[in-house]
N, C-alpha and C positions, 0 to 999 in steps of 0.2 A: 577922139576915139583912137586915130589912128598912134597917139603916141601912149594909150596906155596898152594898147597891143604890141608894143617895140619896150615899154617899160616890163612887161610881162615875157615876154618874150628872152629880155637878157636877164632878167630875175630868175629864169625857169634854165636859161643856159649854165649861169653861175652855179645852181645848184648842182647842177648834172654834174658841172664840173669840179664841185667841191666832193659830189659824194663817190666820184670815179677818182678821185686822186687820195681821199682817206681811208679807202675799201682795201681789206689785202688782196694779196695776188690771190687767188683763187684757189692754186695749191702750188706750196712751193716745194720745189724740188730739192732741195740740198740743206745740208744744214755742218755749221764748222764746229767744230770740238775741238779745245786745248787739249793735248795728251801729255801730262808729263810720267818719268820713268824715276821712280825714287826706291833708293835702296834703303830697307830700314834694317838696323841690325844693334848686337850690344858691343861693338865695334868701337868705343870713343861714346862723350856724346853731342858730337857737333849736331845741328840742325840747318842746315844750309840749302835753299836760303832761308832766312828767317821768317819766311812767310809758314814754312811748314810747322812752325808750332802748333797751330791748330788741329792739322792731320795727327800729332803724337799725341796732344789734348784725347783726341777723339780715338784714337788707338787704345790709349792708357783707358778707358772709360770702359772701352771693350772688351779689356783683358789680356791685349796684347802691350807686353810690355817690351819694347824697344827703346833703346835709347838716344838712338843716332841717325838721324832722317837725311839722306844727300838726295839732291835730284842731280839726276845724271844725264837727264836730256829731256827737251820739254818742246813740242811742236804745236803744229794746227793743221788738224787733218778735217777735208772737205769728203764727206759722206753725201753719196746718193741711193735710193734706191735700186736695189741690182748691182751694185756696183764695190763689193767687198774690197775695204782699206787693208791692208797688209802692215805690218811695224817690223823688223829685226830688233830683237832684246837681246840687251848685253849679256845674257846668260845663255845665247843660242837659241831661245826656243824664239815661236811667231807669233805674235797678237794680231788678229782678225775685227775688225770692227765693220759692221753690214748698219747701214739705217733702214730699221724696218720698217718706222711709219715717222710722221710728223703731225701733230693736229694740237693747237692749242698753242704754239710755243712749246709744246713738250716732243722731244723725240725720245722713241723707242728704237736704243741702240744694243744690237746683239755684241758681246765680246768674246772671243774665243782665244785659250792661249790654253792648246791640251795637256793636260784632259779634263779641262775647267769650259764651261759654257755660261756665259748667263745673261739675261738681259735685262737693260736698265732704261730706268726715264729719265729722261735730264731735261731740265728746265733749262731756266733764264738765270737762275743765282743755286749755289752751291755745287757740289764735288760728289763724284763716287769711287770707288777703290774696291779695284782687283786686284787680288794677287797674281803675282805672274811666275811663281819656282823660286827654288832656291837662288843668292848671290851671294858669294865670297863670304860664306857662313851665317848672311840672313835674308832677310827674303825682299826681292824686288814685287813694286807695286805700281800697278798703274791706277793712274788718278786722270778720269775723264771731267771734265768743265767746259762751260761756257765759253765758247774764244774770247766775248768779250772782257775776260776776268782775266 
């Protein structure tokens, strides 16, 4: 008897500890975002780096016909709630990014670069784009992603 109570016993521990170590955190506090700063304009039409064909893909489909896609600086910004990220844009103005919520894998992330506001959900895969003003006769964009990407 005494050893199917020590058999039950580490069976009942095992579990505790399989379903406390597969559980997420409860609520997580942060969440990282690639920002890259891409100038698109009819300037040339280089696309560099050549990942950005898809952004002109999906530009051209829009109606925005650009022909020449540079990123000009690409980071990974840590967002909390309360805690508003700041960016300098090559064209002087400021990009603002606040995480409003997180739930699901999905964060709802406000972006501000005046006198533009808007807010976006960003998952686990894919891209979003805001415009950021004018650049050197076309328009700079920022494109929020997944750090893991």
């Amino acid at each position: 008897m005494r050893e199917a109570v020590v058999r039950t016993g580490l069976l009942t521990a095992f579990l505790l500890a399989t379903v406390a170590f597969a559980a997420p955190p409860a609520a997580a506090t942060q969440v990282t975002v690639k920002v890259d700063v891409v100038d698109a304009s009819n300037q040339g039409t280089d696309v560099q780096p050549p990942s950005l064909a898809a952004m002109k893909a999906t530009f051209t489909q829009s109606g925005f016909d650009y022909h020449s896609f540079r990123q000009l600086s690409s980071e990974k910004v840590t967002l909390a709630p309360n805690a508003p990220r700041t960016l300098r844009l090559p064209n002087g103005r400021t990009a603002t990014l606040k995480l409003l919520s997180l739930k699901d894998n999905v964060a709802k992330i406000q972006v501000s670069v005046p006198p533009l506001e808007t807010t976006y959900s960003l998952g686990r895969q894919g891209s979003v784009f805001m415009q950021a003003g004018p650049h050197n006769g076309g328009m700079l964009v920022l494109v929020l992603s997944p750090a893991g990407r």
